[in-house]
Structures are given as C-alpha cells and as structure tokens.
C-alpha positions in Angstrom: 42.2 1.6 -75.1 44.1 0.9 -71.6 46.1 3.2 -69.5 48.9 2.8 -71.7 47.6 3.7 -74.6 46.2 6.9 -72.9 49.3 7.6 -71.4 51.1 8.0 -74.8 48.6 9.7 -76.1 48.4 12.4 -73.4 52.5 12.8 -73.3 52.3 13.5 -77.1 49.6 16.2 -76.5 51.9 18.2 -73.7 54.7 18.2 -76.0 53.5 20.2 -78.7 54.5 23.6 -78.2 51.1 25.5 -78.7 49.9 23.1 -75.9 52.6 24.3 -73.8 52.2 28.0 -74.2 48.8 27.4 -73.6 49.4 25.9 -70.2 51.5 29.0 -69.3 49.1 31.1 -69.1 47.6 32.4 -66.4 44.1 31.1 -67.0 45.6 27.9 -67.3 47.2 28.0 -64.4 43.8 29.3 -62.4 41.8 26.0 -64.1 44.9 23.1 -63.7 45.1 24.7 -59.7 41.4 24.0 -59.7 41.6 20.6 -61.5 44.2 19.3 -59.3 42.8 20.1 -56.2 39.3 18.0 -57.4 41.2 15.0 -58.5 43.4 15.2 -55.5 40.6 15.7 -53.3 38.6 12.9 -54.4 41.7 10.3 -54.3 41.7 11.5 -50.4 38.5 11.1 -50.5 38.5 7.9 -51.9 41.3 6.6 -49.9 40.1 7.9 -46.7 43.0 9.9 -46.3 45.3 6.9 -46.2 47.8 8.4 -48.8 47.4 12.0 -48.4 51.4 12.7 -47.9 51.6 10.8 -51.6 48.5 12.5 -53.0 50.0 15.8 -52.1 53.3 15.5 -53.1 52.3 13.4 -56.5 49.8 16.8 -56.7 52.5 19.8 -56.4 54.6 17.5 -58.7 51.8 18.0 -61.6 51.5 21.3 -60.6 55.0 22.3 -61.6 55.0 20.5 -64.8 51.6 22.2 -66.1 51.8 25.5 -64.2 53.5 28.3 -64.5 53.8 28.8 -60.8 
C-alpha cells in the first residue's frame, strides 16, 4: 500500500457523515488538538525547525477541517 493508496482511503473515511459528526464533537476536538500538536511537533522536531512557518500553517489548516473550532 503507498501513500496514494492511503490517501484515498483516508478521504473516503472523512466523508461519511457519522465520521463527520464524530469529529464535531467536542472530545474530538480535545484529541485531534492533541494529535496535531504531536505530529506537528515531531516534523519540527525532525526538521530542526527548518519549516516551522509551513508546519504551522499546514497544522491550523487540518485543524479547521477536523475541528470544530
């Protein structure tokens, strides 16, 4: 499976409407806030802070899509 293939795959989840109301919530919204700071803070990490303008912004971007703040 490449990143394609998960790609699709994940896109296909999110659009299914019980996946969506699920992500409304408000405990959803505590764990993606959570999630997205880990994965954002390891690609700083992991890019020694190189792209952190990118990483940020590319980070408030998923946070409106999966959020409800």
């Amino acid at each position: 499976m490449d990143l394609n293939d998960i790609t699709k795959k994940a896109k296909t989840f999110l659009e299914d409407d019980k996946v969506r109301d699920a992500l409304k919530s408000e405990k959803a919204e505590d764990v993606s806030d959570k999630l997205l700071d880990a994965v954002s803070g390891a690609a700083q990490k992991v890019t020694g802070s190189k792209y952190d303008d990118q990483i940020t912004k590319a980070r408030d971007a998923a946070d409106k899509k999966l959020g409800n703040q």
